[in-house]
N, C-alpha and C positions, 0 to 999 in steps of 0.2 A: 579140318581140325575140330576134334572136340573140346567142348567149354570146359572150363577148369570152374568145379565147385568150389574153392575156395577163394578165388576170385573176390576180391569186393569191390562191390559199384557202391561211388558215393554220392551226395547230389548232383555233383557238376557231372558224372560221368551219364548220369539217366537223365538230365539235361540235354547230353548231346544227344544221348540215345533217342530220347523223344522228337530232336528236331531233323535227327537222318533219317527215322521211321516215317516221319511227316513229307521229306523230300531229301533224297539222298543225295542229288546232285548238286547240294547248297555246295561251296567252296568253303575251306577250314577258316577264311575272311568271315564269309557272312555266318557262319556254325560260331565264331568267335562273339559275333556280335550280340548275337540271340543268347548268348550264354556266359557272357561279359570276362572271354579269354581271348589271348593272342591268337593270331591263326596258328603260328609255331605250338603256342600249346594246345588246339585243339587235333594239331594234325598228333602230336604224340602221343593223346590222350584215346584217339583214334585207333594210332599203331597196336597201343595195347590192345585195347576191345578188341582188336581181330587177332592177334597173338592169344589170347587167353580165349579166343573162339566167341565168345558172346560177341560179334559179330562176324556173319557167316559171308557175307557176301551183299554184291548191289544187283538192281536189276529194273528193268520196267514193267509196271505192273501193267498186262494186256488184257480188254476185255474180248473174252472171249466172243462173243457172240460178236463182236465188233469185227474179229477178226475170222470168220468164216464158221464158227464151232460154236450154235444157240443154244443146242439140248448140253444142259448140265444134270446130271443125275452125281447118287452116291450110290454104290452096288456094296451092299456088304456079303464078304465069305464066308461060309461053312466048309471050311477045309476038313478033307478025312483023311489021312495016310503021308503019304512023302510028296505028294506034285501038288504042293500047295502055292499057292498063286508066289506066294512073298519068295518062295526059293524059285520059284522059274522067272519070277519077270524078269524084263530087259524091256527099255525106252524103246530098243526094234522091233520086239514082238506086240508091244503094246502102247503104242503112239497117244493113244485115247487117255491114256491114265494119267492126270496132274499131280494125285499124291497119292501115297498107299502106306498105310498106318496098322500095323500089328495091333491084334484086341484082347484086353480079359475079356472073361463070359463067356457067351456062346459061341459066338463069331470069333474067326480069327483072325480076319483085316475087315477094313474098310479103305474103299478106293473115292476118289472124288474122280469123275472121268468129262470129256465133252468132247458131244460130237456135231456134225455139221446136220444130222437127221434124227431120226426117230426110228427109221431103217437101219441105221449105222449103229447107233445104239443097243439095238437089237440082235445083229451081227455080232457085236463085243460081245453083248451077255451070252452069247451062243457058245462064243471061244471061251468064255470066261466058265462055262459049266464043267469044261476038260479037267477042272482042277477042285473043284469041291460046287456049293451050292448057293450062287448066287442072288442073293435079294435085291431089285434096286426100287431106290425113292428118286423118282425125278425132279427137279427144282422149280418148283412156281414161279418163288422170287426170292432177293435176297435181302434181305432185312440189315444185314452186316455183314461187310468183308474188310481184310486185309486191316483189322484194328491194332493202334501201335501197342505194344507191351508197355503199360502202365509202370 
């Protein structure tokens, strides 16, 4: 579902929003608590948020490298012609890829990717050249992830 612009969030609504972006798995009890509503009305106030799409879904946030996959790189595309990365991907062909984001300027995406090597890696960018001209920045460290929407 896409978000509905017109939409509005009022304090209590970016209340809850900030306390499910903090921990999703709180109950509408304890989201009530933290935001001084009933759990009935935080679950309804809920319902909406994902009815009007500003909230897309839940999930657990995994580290990767915790989970088999250290190298984190960003490769960005110079696509030329019609076999640009954004019209052929699929999650099947390209496992490696966590997000892939259309660009102004020069580039026409950018992909955030991780893999178990450095080898692997490299293999991707090899596929990844089939479709335009890949650039990638590998990740040293990460200063900030996963910040809630203020």
């Amino acid at each position: 579902m896409t978000s509905d612009a017109s939409f509005a969030l009022d304090r209590t609504d970016r209340a809850i929003l900030d306390v499910l972006q903090r921990d999703g798995r709180l109950s509408f009890l304890a989201v009530g608590r933290l935001v001084n509503l009933s759990g009935p009305a935080v679950r309804e106030r809920v319902r909406r948020l994902e009815q009007a799409g500003v909230i897309r879904g839940y999930g657990a946030r995994v580290d990767h490298a915790a989970a088999g996959h250290p190298v984190l790189a960003f490769v960005r595309m110079a696509c030329i012609g019609p076999g640009c990365i954004r019209t052929s991907y699929t999650p099947a062909l390209f496992p490696e890829i966590l997000e892939l984001h259309r660009l102004s300027g020069g580039d026409c995406s950018i992909l955030k990717v991780v893999t178990p090597t450095v080898a692997r890696l490299e293999e991707l960018i090899d596929r990844l050249a089939a479709y335009g001209k890949p650039t990638t920045s590998l990740v040293l460290s990460t200063v900030a992830e996963h910040r809630p929407i203020p």
